[in-house]
C-alpha positions as CSV (number, residue, x, y, z in Angstrom):
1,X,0.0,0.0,0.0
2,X,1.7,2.8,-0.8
3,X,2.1,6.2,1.8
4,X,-0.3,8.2,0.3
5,X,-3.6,5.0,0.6
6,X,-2.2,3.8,3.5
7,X,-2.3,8.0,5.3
8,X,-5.6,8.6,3.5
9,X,-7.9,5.5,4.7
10,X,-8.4,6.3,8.7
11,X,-10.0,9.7,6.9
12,X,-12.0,7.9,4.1
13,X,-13.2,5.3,6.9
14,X,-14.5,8.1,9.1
15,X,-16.0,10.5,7.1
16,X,-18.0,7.1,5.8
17,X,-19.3,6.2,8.9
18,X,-19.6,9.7,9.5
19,X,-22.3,9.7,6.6
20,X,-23.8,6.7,7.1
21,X,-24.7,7.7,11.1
22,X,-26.0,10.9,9.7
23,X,-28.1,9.6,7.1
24,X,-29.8,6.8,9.8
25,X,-30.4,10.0,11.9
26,X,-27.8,10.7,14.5
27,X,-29.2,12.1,18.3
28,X,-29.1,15.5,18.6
29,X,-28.3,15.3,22.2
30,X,-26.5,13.3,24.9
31,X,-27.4,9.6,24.6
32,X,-29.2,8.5,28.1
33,X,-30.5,5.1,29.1
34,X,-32.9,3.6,32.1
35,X,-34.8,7.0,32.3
36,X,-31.0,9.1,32.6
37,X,-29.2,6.9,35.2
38,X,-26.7,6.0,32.3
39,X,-24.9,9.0,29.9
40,X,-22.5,7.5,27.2
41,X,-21.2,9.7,24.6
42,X,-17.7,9.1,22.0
43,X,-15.4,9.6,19.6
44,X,-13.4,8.6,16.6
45,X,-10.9,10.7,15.4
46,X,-8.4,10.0,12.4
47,X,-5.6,12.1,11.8
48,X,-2.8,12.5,9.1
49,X,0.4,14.1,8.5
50,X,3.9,13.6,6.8
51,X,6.2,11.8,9.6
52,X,7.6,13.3,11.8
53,X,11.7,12.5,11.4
54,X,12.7,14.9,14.1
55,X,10.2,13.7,16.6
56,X,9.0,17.1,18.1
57,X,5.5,15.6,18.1
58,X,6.0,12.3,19.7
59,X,4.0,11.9,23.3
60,X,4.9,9.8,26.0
61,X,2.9,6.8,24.0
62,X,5.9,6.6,21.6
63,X,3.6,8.2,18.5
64,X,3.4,11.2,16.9
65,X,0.3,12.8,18.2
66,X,-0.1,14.6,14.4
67,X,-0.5,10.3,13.5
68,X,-3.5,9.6,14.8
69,X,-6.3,7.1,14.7
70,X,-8.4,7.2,17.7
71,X,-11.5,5.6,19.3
72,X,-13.2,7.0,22.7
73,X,-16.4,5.7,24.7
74,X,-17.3,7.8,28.1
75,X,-20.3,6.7,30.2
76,X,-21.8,8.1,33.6
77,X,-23.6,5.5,35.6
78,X,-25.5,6.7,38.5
79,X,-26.9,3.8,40.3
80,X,-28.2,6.4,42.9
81,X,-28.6,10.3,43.2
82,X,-25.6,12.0,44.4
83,X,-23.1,8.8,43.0
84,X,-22.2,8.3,39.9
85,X,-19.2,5.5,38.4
86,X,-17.6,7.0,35.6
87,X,-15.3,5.1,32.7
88,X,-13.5,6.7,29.8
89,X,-12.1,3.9,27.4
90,X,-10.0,4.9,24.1
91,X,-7.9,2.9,21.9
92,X,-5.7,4.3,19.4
93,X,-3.0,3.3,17.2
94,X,-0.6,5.2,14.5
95,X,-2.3,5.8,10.7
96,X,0.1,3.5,9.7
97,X,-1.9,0.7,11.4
98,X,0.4,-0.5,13.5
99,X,0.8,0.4,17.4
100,X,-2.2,0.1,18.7
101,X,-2.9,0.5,22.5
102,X,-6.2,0.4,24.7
103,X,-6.6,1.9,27.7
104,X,-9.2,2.7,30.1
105,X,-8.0,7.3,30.4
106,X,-10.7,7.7,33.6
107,X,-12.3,5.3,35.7
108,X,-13.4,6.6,38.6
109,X,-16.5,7.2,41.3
110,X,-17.7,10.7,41.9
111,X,-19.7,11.5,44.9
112,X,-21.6,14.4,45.9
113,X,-22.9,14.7,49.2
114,X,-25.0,17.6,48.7
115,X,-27.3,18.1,46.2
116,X,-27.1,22.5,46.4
117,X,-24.1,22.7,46.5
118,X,-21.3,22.6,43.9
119,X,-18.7,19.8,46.2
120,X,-17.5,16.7,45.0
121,X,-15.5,13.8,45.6
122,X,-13.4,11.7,42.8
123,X,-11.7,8.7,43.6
124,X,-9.8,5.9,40.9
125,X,-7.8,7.1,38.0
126,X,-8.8,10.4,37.8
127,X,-8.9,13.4,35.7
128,X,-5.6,16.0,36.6
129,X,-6.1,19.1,38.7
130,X,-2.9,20.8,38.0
131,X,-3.9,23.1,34.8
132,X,-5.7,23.5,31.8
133,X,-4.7,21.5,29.0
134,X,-4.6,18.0,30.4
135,X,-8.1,17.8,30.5
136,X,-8.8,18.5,26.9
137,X,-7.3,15.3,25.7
138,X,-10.4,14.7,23.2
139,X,-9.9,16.6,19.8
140,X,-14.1,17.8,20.2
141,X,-12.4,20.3,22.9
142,X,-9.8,21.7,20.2
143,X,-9.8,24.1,17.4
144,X,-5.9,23.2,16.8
145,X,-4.4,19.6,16.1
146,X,-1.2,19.5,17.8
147,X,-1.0,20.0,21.9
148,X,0.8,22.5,23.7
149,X,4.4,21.5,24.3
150,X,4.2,21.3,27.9
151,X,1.7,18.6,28.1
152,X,3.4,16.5,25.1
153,X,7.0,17.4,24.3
154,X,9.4,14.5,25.6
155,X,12.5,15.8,27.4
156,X,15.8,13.5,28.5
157,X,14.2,13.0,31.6
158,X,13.1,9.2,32.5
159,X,11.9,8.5,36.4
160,X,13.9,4.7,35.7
161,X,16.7,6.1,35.0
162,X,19.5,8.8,35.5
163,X,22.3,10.4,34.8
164,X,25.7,9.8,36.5
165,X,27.1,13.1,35.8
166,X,26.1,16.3,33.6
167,X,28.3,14.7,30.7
168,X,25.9,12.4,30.5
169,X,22.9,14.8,30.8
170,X,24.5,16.9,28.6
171,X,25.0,14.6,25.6
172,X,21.4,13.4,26.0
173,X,20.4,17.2,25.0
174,X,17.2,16.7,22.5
175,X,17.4,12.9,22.0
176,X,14.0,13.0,24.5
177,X,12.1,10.3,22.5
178,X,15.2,7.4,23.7
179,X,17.8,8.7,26.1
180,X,19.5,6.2,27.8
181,X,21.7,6.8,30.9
182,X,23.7,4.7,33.3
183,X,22.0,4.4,36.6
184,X,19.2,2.7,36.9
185,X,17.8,0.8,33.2
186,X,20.7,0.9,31.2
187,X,18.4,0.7,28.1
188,X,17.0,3.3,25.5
189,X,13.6,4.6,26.3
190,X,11.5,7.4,25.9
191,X,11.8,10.6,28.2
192,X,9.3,12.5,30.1
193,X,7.1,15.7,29.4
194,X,6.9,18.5,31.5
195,X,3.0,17.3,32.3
196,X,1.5,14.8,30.3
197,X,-2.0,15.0,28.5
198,X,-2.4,11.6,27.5
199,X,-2.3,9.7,30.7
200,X,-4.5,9.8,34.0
201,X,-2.8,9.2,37.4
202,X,-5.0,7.0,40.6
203,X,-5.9,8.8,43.3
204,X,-8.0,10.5,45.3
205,X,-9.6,14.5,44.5
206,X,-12.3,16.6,46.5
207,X,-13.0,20.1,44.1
208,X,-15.4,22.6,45.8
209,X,-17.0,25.0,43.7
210,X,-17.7,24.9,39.7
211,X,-17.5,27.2,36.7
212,X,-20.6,29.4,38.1
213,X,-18.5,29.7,41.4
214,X,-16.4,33.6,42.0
215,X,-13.8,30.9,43.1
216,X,-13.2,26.8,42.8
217,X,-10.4,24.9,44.4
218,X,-9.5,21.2,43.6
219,X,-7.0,19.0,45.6
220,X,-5.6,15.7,44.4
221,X,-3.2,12.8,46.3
222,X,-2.3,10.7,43.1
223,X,0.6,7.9,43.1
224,X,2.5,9.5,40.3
225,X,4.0,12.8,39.0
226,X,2.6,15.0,36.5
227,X,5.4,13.8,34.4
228,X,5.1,9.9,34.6
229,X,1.4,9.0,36.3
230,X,1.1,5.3,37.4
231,X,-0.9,2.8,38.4
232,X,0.6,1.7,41.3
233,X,3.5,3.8,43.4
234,X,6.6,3.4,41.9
235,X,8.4,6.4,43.7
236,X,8.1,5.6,47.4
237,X,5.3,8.5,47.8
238,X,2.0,10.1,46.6
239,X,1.9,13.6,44.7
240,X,0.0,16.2,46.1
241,X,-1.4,18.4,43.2
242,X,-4.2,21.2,43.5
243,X,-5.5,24.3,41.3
244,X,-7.1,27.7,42.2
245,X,-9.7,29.3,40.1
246,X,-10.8,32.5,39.8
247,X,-14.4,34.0,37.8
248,X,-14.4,37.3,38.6
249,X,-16.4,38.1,35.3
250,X,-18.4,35.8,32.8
251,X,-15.6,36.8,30.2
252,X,-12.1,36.0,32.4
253,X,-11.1,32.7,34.4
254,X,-7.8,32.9,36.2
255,X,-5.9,29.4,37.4
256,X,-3.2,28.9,39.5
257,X,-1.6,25.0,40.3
258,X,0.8,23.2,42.4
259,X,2.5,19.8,42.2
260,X,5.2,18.0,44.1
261,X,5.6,14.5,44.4
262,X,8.6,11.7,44.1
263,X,9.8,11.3,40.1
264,X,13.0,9.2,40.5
265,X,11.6,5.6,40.6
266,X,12.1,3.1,43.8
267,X,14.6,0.8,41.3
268,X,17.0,3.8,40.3
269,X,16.7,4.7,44.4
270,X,17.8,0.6,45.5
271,X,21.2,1.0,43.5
272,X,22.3,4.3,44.3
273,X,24.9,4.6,47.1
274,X,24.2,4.8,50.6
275,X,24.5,8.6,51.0
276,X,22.2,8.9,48.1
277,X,19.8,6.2,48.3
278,X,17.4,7.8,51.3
279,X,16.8,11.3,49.3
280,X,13.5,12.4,48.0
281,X,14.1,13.7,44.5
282,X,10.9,15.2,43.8
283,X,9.4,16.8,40.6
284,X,7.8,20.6,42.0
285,X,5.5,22.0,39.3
286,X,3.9,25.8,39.5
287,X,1.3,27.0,37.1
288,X,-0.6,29.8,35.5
289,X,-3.6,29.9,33.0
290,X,-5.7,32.9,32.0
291,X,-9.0,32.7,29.5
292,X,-10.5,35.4,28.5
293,X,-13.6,35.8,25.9
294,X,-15.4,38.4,24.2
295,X,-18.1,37.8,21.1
296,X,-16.1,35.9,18.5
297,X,-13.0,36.1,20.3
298,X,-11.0,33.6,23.1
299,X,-7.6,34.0,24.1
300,X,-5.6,31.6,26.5
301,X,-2.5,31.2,28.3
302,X,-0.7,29.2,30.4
303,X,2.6,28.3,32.1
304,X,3.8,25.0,33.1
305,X,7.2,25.2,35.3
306,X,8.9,22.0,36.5
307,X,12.2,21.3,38.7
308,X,13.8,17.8,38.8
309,X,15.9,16.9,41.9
310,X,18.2,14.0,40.6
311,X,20.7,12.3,43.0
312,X,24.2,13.9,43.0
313,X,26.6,11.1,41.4
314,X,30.3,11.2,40.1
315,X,32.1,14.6,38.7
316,X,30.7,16.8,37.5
317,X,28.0,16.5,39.8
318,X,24.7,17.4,38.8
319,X,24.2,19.6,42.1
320,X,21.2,22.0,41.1
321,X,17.5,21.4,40.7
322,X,16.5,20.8,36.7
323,X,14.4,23.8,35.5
324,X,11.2,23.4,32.7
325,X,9.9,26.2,31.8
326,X,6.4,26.0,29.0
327,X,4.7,28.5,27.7
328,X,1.7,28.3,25.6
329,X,-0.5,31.6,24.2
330,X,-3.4,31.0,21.9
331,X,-6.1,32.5,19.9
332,X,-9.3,31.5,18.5
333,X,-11.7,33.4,16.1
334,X,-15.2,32.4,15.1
335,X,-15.4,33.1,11.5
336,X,-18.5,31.8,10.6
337,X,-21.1,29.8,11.4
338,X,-19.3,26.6,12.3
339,X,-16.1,28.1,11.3
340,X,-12.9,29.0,13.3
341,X,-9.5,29.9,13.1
342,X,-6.6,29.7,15.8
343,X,-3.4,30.3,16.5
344,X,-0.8,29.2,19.3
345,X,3.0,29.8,19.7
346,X,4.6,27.4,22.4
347,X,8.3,27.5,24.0
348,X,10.3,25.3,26.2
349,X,13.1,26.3,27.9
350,X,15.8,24.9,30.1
351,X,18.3,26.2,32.5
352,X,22.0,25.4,32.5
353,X,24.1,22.7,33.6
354,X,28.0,22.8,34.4
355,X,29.6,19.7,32.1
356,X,33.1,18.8,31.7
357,X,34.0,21.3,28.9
358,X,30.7,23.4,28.5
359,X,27.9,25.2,30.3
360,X,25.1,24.5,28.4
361,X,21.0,24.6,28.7
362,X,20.4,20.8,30.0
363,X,17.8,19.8,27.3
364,X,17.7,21.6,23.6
365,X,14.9,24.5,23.9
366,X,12.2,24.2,21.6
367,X,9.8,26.5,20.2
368,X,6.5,25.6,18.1
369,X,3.7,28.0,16.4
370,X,1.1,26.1,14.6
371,X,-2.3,27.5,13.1
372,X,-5.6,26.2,11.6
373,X,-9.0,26.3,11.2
374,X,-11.8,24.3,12.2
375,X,-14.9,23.5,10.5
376,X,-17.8,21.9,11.8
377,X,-19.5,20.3,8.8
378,X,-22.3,19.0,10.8
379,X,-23.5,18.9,14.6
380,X,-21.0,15.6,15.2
381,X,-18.5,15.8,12.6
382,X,-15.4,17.8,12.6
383,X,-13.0,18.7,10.2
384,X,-9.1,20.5,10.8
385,X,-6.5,21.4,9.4
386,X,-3.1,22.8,10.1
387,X,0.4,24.0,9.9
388,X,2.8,23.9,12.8
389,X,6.5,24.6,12.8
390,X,8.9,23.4,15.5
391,X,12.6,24.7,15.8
392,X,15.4,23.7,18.3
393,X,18.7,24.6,19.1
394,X,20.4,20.6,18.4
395,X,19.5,17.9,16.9
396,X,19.6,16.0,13.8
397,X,16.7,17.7,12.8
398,X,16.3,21.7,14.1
399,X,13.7,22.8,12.1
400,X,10.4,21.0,10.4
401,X,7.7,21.9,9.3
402,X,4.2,19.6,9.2
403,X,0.8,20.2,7.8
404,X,-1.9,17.6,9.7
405,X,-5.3,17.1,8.6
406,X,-8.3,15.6,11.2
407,X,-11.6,14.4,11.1
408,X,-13.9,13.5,14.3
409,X,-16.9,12.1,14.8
410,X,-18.6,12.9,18.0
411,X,-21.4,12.3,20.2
């Protein structure tokens, strides 16, 4: 099958059974079952780009999130007022038909103990609290294709592995889809993002308040960190996470968020020496969004700051926390009926580290702008496109260009 049939039929299957649905008469709202106790609602989602030989799009799933072919399924159950079990299954695999994974995203209970007012409490693999972006995994809650850097770009970081001095850091510098240190698994494997947007974390999370509310708070004790969520603890310790809120007007909502919880993983703690092997090593993350909107008009920001603690080794020594800095600034505009455009510039930087020979940034920093427009050709069915362009100071590829093309189908 050659590139261009085998890129073009996740589109062509879509788009068909997006016909097909519409022509049998698709429901124009929520689907509900046993008079509302049960909610379900999905989507597929198919997208397609050239590939990406400098990897600046691959997530922590080891695909190129502008390679797309992805199936979701959500549903509410309420067996009683006030309780509800939610599930969130997707399954998704690269255009090229290969790499296919399945995973439940959410699957959690949600209690609320009062029925006037806005308090609830989540507990199983949960939604994060920390930010913006990470809960607008589904392409129905984007104008663009790509996602922001922050939430997807791999760094050399990896929680089963690290460093034993900044040489090693150092030469690592924008290989984050398979660096591969000495301590801990000596093998190649993919690094960590900032905050990922593709995986939940289990836990625990009460949020009082809502997006009527002058001011919500939520508060989460998950197993992971934003950077590498788990299952089960694999860092000795829970992350504590929580996010502030502000609605002072219908048109702004202000956010702030804090994270801090164990990265390095128990295995990379068990071999280090005995003045090292009892430290903490935690990943801290701060945060900022801002949304406002007027008529046609919504513009958002946010920040995303990280700092690594890694154990100090042989010469040099890796002695200061590792800084993260992402920044993400977009723009929509409602066109038309149906109809809007966007545009978001993203940047990642990184502060220095002291090697042998050179004082360098410890990861390349990375900057991407991307723009599109989205076009909703009927009430469930979605079509993008887009242009991004992502530029780093090293690698074997600095600067690429990629043009992506989507269809979704929800409900």
């Amino acid at each position: 099958m050659s590139a261009v049939r085998r890129l073009a039929l996740p589109i062509v299957l879509v788009l068909g059974l997006c016909a097909r649905l519409e022509a049998q008469g698709w429901p124009e709202q929520t689907a509900t079952l046993f008079d509302g106790r049960v909610t379900l609602g999905g989507e597929a989602t198919a997208t397609v780009a050239p590939e990406d030989k400098g990897h600046f799009t691959y997530t922590d799933y080891e695909r190129s999130s502008l390679q797309l072919v992805r199936l979701g399924i959500a549903a509410a159950i309420r067996p009683i007022d006030r309780v509800a079990f939610v599930v969130d299954l997707r399954a998704e695999g690269d255009t090229s038909g290969g790499n296919w994974s399945a995973i439940p995203v959410a699957l959690y209970v949600r209690v609320r103990p009062w029925r006037d007012r806005p308090f609830d409490i989540q507990a199983g693999r949960i939604p994060p609290v920390f930010g913006v972006a990470g809960r607008h995994i589904y392409a129905s809650d984007n104008v663009l294709i790509g996602t922001p850097l922050a939430w997807q770009y791999l760094t050399v970081l990896r929680a089963d592995a690290v460093p034993a001095n900044a040489d090693e850091l150092i030469y690592a510098r924008s290989y984050g889809w398979q660096p591969g240190y000495s301590v801990g698994d000596d093998g190649y494997a993919r690094g960590v993002p900032l905050a990922t947007a593709f995986r939940y974390d289990t836990g625990v999370e009460a949020r009082i308040g809502d997006d009527r509310s002058l001011v919500s708070v939520a508060v989460a004790l998950t197993n992971g960190t934003l950077s590498a969520p788990g299952l089960r603890s694999s860092n000795g310790g829970p992350q504590v996470s929580t996010h502030v809120a502000l609605h002072p007007s219908p048109a702004w909502l202000i956010g702030g968020s804090y994270a801090d919880g164990r990265f390095v993983a128990d295995t990379v703690r068990d071999g280090l020496p005995a003045s090292q092997s009892g430290g903490r090593y935690p990943q801290r993350t701060i945060g900022a969004d801002a949304e406002y909107s007027v008529g046609h008009v919504l513009l958002r920001a946010e920040l995303v700051a990280a700092r690594w603690t890694l154990p100090v080794l042989g010469p040099p020594p890796i002695d200061n926390p590792l800084w993260a800095t992402g920044v993400s600034v977009e723009g929509r505009y409602k066109i038309a009926p149906g109809v809007t455009a966007a545009l978001r510039g993203d940047h990642l930087g990184f502060n220095d580290q002291t090697g042998t020979y050179v004082t360098l940034p410890w990861d390349a920093p990375v900057s991407r702008i991307e723009g599109g427009v989205s076009w909703a050709a009927t009430r469930h069915v979605i079509v993008r496109g887009s242009i991004q362009h992502n530029s780093r100071s090293r690698g074997l590829m600095r600067h690429e260009t990629l043009p992506a093309a989507q269809v979704t189908l929800w409900f």
